[in-house]
Steps between C-alpha positions, in 0.01 A plus 500: 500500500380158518246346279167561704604771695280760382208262534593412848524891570141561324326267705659651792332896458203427301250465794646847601386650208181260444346644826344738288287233341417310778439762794148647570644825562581552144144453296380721777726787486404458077111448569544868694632625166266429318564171338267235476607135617801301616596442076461897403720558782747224403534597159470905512752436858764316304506664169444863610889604481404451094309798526094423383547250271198283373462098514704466184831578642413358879383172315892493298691539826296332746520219202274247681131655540255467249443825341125559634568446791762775537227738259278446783754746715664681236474754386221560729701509850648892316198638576547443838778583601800592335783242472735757728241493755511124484852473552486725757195318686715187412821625698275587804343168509830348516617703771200390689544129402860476590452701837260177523654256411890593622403685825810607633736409295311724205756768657775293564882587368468154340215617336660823378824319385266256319336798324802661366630196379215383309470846353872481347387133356238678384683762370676253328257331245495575146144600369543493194224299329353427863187785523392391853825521612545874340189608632530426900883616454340831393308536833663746772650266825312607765661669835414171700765202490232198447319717255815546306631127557137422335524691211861381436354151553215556262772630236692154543178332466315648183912470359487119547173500377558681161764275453359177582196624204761560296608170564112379395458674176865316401341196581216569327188470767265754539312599809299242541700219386763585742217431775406135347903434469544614907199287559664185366796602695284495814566851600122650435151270441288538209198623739733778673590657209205505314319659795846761562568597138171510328540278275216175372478178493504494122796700428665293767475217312580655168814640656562107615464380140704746367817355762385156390544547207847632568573227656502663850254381704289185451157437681664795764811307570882688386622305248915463418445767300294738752747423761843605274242836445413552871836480582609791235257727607624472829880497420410828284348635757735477776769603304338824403431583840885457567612836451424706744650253763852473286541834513343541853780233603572203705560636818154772490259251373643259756393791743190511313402106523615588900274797545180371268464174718394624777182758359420163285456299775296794656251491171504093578378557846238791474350240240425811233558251241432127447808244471584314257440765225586553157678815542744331715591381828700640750850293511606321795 
């Protein structure tokens, strides 16, 4: 598998599983639980498969909140609602999204193919070390095809995405310096991210001085140094994610790229999330 490949594949079925961030039917399914805002519902909706854990342990795997931010939620969102009935209220808001979003082809044999494939990628990825990953692989697959080929997707997702924090604490950043890094790299803005991920203006700049001093990042500009660093993260990252496609194989994740496209381009269309965005972009 060529260098890149797992990116490429990433950007390709993240906006099928980021619907549940970005579609209204989601926080409203959660505010008729019981939970209290669009960030209780984020954080309670994508750490509930970790059973009622507090802000500690969301705030280590999510990596790139600041911690009162996710205290604000957690442990509160428990007394609520249970985190099964949040992964259950989760599952039927993606049904309802995708019926949305696909129409037709929700039910489609492509669509049922696609499922069953991602689920044997899925399958596939070690989660060892990788606690998202463990957790959503824990959850039952629903009886519904997209519901299952969104839960496999999610599994592939939070996999990458233990990895590619692995890949941060190597390198030595910590949440929020990994925000001031991206934003020299031009992926995120200062503003953005201070507004998403709770963090201030202060420790924004202490984080800065602390890559200065590094030699990273100089008056919020990548320096030889930051780049070389950028680009291990992402090496790291993408070559952690590898293994569930080499032992999924050429020809099925070829199917997979061939399948994916199409429910991508779908997301594109029904403009459920906004493009360009750092979580990836669909590939052409």
């Amino acid at each position: 598998m060529d260098d890149g490949s797992a990116r490429r594949r990433w950007t390709q079925f993240e906006p099928l599983h980021a619907v549940v961030y970005f579609a209204p039917e989601i926080p409203e399914a959660d505010r008729a639980l019981g939970l209290k805002g669009f960030w209780m519902s984020y954080f309670a909706g994508r750490a509930a498969p970790l059973g009622p854990v507090g802000p500690e342990v969301v705030s280590a795997t999510f990596y790139n909140f600041a911690p009162p931010m996710v205290a604000r939620a957690l442990p509160d969102a428990w007394e609520f609602a249970s985190p099964e009935a949040v992964v259950a209220t989760r599952l039927d808001s993606v049904d309802r999204v995708l019926r949305r979003v696909l129409g037709e082809a929700v039910d489609s044999a492509g669509t049922i193919e696609l499922a069953e494939v991602a689920a044997q990628a899925a399958s596939a990825a070690p989660i060892e070390g990788r606690a998202l990953a463990a957790a959503w692989s824990s959850v039952t697959a629903p009886e519904q095809a997209h519901q299952r080929l969104w839960l496999a997707l999610t599994v592939l997702r939070e996999h990458r995405g233990d990895g590619h924090v692995a890949a941060l604490v190597e390198a030595g950043l910590d949440g929020l310096e990994v925000h001031v890094l991206l934003a020299a790299v031009g992926a995120v803005t200062r503003e953005s991210q201070l507004r998403a991920r709770g963090w201030t203006d202060d420790q924004w700049d202490d984080a800065a001085a602390r890559l200065s001093a590094r030699g990273l990042v100089v008056d919020g500009e990548l320096t030889d140094a930051g780049r070389s660093l950028n680009a291990r993260i992402e090496s790291t990252t993408d070559r952690l994610a590898e293994a569930p496609w080499s032992a999924l194989g050429t020809a099925a994740t070829e199917r997979f790229d061939e399948l994916i496209a199409p429910l991508t381009a779908m997301v594109a269309a029904a403009g459920v999330l906004n493009y360009p965005n750092p979580m990836g972009l669909p590939s052409s």
